[in-house]
Structures are given as structure tokens and as C-alpha cells.
C-alpha positions in Angstrom: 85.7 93.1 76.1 88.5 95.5 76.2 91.3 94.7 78.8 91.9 97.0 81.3 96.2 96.3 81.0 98.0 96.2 78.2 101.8 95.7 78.1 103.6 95.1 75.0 107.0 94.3 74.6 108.1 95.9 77.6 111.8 96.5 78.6 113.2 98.2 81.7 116.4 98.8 82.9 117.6 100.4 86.7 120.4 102.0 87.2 122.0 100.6 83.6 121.1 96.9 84.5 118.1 95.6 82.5 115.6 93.6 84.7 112.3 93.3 82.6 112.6 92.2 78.8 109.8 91.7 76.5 107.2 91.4 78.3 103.6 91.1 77.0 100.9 90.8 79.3 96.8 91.5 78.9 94.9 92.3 82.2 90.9 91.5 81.4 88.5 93.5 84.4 87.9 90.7 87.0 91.0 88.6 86.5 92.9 88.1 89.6 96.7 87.6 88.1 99.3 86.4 90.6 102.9 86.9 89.5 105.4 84.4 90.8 109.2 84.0 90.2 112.8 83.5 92.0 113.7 86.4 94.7 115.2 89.4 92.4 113.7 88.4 89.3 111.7 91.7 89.1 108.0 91.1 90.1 108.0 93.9 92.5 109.4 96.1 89.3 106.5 94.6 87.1 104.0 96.0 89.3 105.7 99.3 90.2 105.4 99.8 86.1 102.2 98.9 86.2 101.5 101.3 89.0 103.2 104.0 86.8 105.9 104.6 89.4 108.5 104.0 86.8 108.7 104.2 83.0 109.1 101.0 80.2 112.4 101.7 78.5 110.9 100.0 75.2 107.7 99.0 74.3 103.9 100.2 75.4 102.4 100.3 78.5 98.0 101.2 78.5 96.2 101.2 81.6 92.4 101.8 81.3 91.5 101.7 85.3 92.1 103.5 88.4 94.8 101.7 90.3 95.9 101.5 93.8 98.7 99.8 95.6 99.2 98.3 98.8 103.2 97.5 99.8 104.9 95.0 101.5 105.0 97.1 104.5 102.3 98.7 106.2 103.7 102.5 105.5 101.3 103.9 107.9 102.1 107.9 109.0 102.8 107.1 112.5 101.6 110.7 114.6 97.9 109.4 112.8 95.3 107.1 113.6 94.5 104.1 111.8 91.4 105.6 110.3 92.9 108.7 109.1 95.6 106.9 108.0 92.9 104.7 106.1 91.2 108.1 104.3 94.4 110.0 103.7 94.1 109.1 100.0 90.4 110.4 100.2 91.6 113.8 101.6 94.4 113.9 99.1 91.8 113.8 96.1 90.2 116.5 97.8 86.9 114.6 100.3 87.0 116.5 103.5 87.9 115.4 107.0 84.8 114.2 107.8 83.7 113.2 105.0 87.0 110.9 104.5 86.8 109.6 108.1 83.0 108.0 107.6 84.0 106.0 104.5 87.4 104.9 105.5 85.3 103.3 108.9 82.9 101.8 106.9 85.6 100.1 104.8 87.9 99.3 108.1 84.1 97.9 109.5 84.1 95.9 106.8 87.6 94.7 107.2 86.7 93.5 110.7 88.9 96.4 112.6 87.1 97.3 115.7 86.3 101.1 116.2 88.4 101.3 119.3 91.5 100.0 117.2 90.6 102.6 114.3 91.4 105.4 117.0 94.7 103.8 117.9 98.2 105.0 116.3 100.0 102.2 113.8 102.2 101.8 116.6 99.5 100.0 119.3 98.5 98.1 116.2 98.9 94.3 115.7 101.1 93.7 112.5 97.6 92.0 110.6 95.9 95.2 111.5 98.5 97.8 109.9 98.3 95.5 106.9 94.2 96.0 107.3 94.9 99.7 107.8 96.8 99.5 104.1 94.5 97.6 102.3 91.6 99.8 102.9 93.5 103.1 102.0 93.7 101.4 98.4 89.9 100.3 98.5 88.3 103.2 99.3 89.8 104.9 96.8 87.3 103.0 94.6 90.4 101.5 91.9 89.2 99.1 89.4 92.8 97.8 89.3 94.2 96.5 93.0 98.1 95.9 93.3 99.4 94.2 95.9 103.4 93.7 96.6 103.3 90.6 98.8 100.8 92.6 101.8 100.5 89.3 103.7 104.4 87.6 103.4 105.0 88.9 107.4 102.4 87.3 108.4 101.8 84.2 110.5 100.1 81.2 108.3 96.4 81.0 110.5 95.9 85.2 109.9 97.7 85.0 106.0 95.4 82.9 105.2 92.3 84.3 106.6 93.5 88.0 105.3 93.7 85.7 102.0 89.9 85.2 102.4 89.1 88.6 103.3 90.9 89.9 99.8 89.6 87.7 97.5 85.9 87.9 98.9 86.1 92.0 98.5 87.6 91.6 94.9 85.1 89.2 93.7 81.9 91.2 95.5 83.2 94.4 93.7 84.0 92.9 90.9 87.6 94.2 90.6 90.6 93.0 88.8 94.1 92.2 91.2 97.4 92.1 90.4 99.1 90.2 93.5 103.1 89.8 93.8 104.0 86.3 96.2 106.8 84.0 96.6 103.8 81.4 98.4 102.4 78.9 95.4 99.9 78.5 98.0 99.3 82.3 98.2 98.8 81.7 94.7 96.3 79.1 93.9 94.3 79.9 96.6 93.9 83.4 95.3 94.4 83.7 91.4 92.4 82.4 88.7 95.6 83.3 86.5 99.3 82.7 87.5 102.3 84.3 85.7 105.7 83.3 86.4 108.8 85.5 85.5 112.5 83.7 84.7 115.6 84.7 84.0 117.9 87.9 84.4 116.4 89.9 83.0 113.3 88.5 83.6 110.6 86.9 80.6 107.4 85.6 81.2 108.1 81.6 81.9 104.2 80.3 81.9 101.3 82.1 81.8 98.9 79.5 83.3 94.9 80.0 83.7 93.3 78.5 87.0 89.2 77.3 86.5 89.3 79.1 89.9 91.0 79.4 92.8 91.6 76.4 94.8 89.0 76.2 97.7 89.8 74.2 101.0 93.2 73.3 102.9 94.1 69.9 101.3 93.0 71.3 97.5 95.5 74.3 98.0 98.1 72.4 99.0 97.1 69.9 96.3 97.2 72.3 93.4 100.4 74.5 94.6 102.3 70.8 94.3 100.7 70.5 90.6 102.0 74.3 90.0 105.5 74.1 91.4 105.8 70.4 89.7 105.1 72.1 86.0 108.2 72.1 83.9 107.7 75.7 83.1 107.5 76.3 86.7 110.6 74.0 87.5 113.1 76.0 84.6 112.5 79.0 86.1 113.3 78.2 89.7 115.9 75.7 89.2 118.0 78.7 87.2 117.4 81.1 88.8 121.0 83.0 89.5 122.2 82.2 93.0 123.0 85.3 95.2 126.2 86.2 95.2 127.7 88.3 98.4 128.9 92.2 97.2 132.3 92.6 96.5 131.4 96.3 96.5 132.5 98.8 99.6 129.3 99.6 101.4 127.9 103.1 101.1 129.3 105.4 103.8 126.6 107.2 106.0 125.5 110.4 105.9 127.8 112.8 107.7 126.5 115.1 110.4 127.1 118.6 110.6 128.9 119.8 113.9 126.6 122.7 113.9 123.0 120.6 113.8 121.7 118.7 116.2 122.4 114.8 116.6 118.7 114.0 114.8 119.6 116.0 111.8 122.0 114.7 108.9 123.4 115.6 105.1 120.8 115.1 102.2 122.9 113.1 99.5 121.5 115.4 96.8 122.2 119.2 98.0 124.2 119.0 101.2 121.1 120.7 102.9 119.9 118.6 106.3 116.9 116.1 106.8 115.4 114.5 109.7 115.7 111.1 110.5 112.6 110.5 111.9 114.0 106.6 113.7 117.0 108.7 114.5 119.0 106.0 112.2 120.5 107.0 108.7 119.8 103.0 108.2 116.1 103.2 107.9 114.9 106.6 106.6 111.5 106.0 105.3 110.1 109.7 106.2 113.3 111.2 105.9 113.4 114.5 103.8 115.6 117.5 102.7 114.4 120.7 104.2 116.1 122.4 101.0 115.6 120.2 97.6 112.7 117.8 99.5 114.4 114.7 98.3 115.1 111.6 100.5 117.2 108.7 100.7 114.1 106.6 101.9 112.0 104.2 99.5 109.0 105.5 100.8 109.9 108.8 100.4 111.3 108.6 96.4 107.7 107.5 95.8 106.6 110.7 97.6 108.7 112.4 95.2 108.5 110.9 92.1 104.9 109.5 91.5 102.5 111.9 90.0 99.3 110.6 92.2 97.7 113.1 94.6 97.6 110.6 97.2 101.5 110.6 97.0 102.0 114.2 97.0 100.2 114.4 99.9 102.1 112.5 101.7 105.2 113.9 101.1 103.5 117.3 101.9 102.4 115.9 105.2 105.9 114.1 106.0 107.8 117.5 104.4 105.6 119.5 107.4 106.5 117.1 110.9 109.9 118.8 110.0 111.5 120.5 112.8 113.2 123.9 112.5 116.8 123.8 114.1 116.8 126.1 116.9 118.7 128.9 115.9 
């Protein structure tokens, strides 16, 4: 059976600093991989390369599968309701309105979110159901490949853990294959029937370890995520990981206001033209962009730019229009 991933030899560097190094990994369809590792290591860079949002510097990367990605945070468009929020992917790959609206209700349905909380905005939603809100706009986009960048860390244990459930019961009844990024060896062993754990700086693949299948009950789990962290493999990699150090470096100075814009408007970085801060903060731009070279400052919104997926585009085609015209 082909697999579905194939990295080989894989290097990548950011901004001159190299953070992945020959990394070989094989992704067979139905596998549930969990990658592990020491805060910084690069597991959130190992999926974003497997997402295609960035480039290997060396080696080969093949993907055989629709993927789709659900982040750390929610990322919901905040003027829409949770179940167009849910089918914005749908409408992006070109499904209309209605069309969209019935599947993404079936999957929130599914996900146990009422149908008076799918009419609410992200904002009157509990932090479990944003995250529900997220992981349906990656499943009904149908992927055989689901990536996942630590979705349930901000949760509390009771909810995690029965969000934990939730996942691995879709995944199994649709027979996908998952890709999950955790600091938790819980998280792990109760999901994964394959574990990978990344070392060093820059990172290599520590252990590679193959579960029988994921651990099933509260004392197993906790059971089986002792046995993991006690592995030697497991141990090396944690015990050295590089401490953090604090920055030595001046902190990056804030984007200067014109005197001729209004207070919610400030300098893109790139062309001098203005964006929108949509929190009124330059500190947390997420769905800020340049009305003149549509680039942003915001991690949400370089993925607008730079990904190549419809579903992105959209977005930043829907965030580009809120924009506000200064008055003249």
C-alpha cells in the first residue's frame, strides 16, 4: 500500500536559522502519528511543511491526499456565525451558500454543537466550541490527511479529553489518517497508534515508536504516557533540550501612525501604505491588512497571503473587504 506522506531527507531553515534536518518520515492512510518534542524544537514547522505552507530547503516532500489543518487557535472570522464560519472552506472551493450551510450543520450536528450555538458569533462561543467550530471547517472539506497544531492545549482536562474522544472516533469511522502536534504524552497515547519525537536544534527525529493502539481508559493512559516519557529515547530528547534564554535583542518598535489617519489605522511594514487593526492593538494583528500591497504583520494573515489553497485566499479576500475607507 502506497503511503500517503513521504518526506525524505528534509531540511528547513527560517529566517537563516535551520530548524528541521534530515528528516524522513512515511505517512501510511489510517495511521494516526502524534509528534512530540521540547517547546521550539519545530513540530509546529513539521506540520506547516507538511501542510505546504512552507517549502523543504533540501530534500523531497510527496503528499498523495487532501489535507486540512486545524490551529492552535480557533481563527474564527468574527462578524460570522459559527456555521458559516464552519463552511467557509466549502464556499471557497466554489459549493454555494446554501449548499455549504446544510453540510457544515450536519458535521457541527455531529460534533454535538446545538443549532442555536451554530447561529451564534465566535464571540458568544465557549472556548471548546470555537475549537468545535475549527475542526469541522477541516472535516467537511472531506481531506484524507487531518493536521492538527495542538487544537485542544487551552483546554480544561474533563472537555480535552472528551474532544480527544470525539477526534479519534471521526478519524477511525472515516478511516482518515492524522497528523497531531502535543506537548501532552497523554494527549498522545490516548490518541496515536504511532508517536514521533523530534530532538535537538535543529531538530532530528529521536524515536519513532509504534503503539498496538491507543491506550483506552484513565489509569492505561496514564500508565502508558509514564512508559513513553520513561524511554531513553524519550528522556535524551527532553533532558537536552536547549533551555530558553531571555533576548538580548531591542524589541521591535510599533508601527507608527500617520497624523493624517484616524487612530484605528497604522503603517504596513512592507509599503508604508495603512492597515486596519481590527483589536485596535498593533500587538495582536491577526486580520490586519495593507489596503495597498495586502500584506500583514499578522500570523494569520501571512497564511492568507502566502498559501496557495482556495480556502486561504478566501479568507484574505473576505478579511481584505471588512476594510474601512478613511473618510476623506
Amino acid at each position: 500500500m502506497p503511503a500517503l506522506l513521504d518526506l525524505a531527507n528534509i531540511d528547513v531553515n527560517l529566517d537563516g536559522k535551520p530548524i528541521l534536518r534530515g528528516i524522513d518520515m512515511k505517512l501510511m492512510p489510517g495511521q494516526f502519528v502524534v509528534v512530540m518534542g521540547p517547546s521550539g524544537v519545530g513540530k509546529t514547522t513539521l506540520l506547516r511543511l507538511v501542510a505546504g505552507l512552507i517549502a523543504p530547503d533540501a530534500g523531497t516532500r510527496r503528499l498523495d491526499a487532501r489535507a486540512a489543518i486545524v490551529f492552535q487557535e480557533p481563527r474564527l472570522l468574527p462578524w460570522q456565525s459559527a456555521l458559516d464560519n464552519a463552511g467557509v472552506g466549502l464556499r471557497a472551493s466554489g459549493l454555494s451558500h446554501s449548499a455549504a450551510r446544510q453540510r457544515a450543520a450536519s458535521m457541527l450536528t455531529r460534533l454535538n454543537l446545538s443549532t442555536a450555538d451554530q447561529a451564534k458569533q465566535p464571540a458568544a462561543l465557549s472556548g471548546g466550541m470555537r475549537q468545535r467550530v475549527a475542526l469541522a471547517r477541516a472535516l467537511v472539506l472531506e481531506p484524507r490527511l487531518l493536521l492538527l497544531d495542538e487544537p485542544f492545549s487551552a483546554l480544561d482536562t474533563p472537555l480535552r479529553q472528551s474532544l480527544q474522544d470525539l477526534l479519534r472516533g471521526i478519524v477511525e469511522a472515516e478511516g482518515l489518517s492524522a497528523i497531531l502536534v502535543t506537548h501532552d504524552p497523554l494527549e498522545a497515547v490516548r490518541l496515536a497508534d504511532r508517536i514521533i519525537v523530534l530532538k535537538g536544534a535543529p531538530a532530528t527525529i529521536a524515536a519513532d515508536i509504534l503503539q498496538a493502539r491507543p491506550a483506552r481508559g484513565a489509569a492505561q493512559a496514564y500508565r502508558a504516557a509514564a512508559d513513553l516519557m520513561a524511554l531513553p529515547s524519550v528522556v535524551a530528547a527532553f533532558e537536552k533540550a536547549t533551555p530558553l534564554q531571555p533576548s538580548t535583542a531591542m524589541p521591535a518598535a510599533p508601527p507608527q501612525r500617520s497624523p493624517a489617519e484616524p487612530e484605528d489605522y497604522f503603517q504596513c511594514r512592507s509599503c508604508g501604505g495603512t492597515i486596519l487593526e481590527w483589536s485596535g492593538s498593533p500587538s495582536d494583528d491577526d486580520f490586519a491588512f495593507c489596503k495597498s500591497c495586502g500584506a500583514s504583520a499578522g500570523v494569520w494573515g501571512r497564511l492568507c497571503r502566502d498559501a496557495s489553497e482556495p480556502f486561504f485566499e478566501t479568507l484574505a479576500r473576505l478579511c481584505r473587504g471588512a476594510l474601512r475607507t478613511p473618510k476623506p
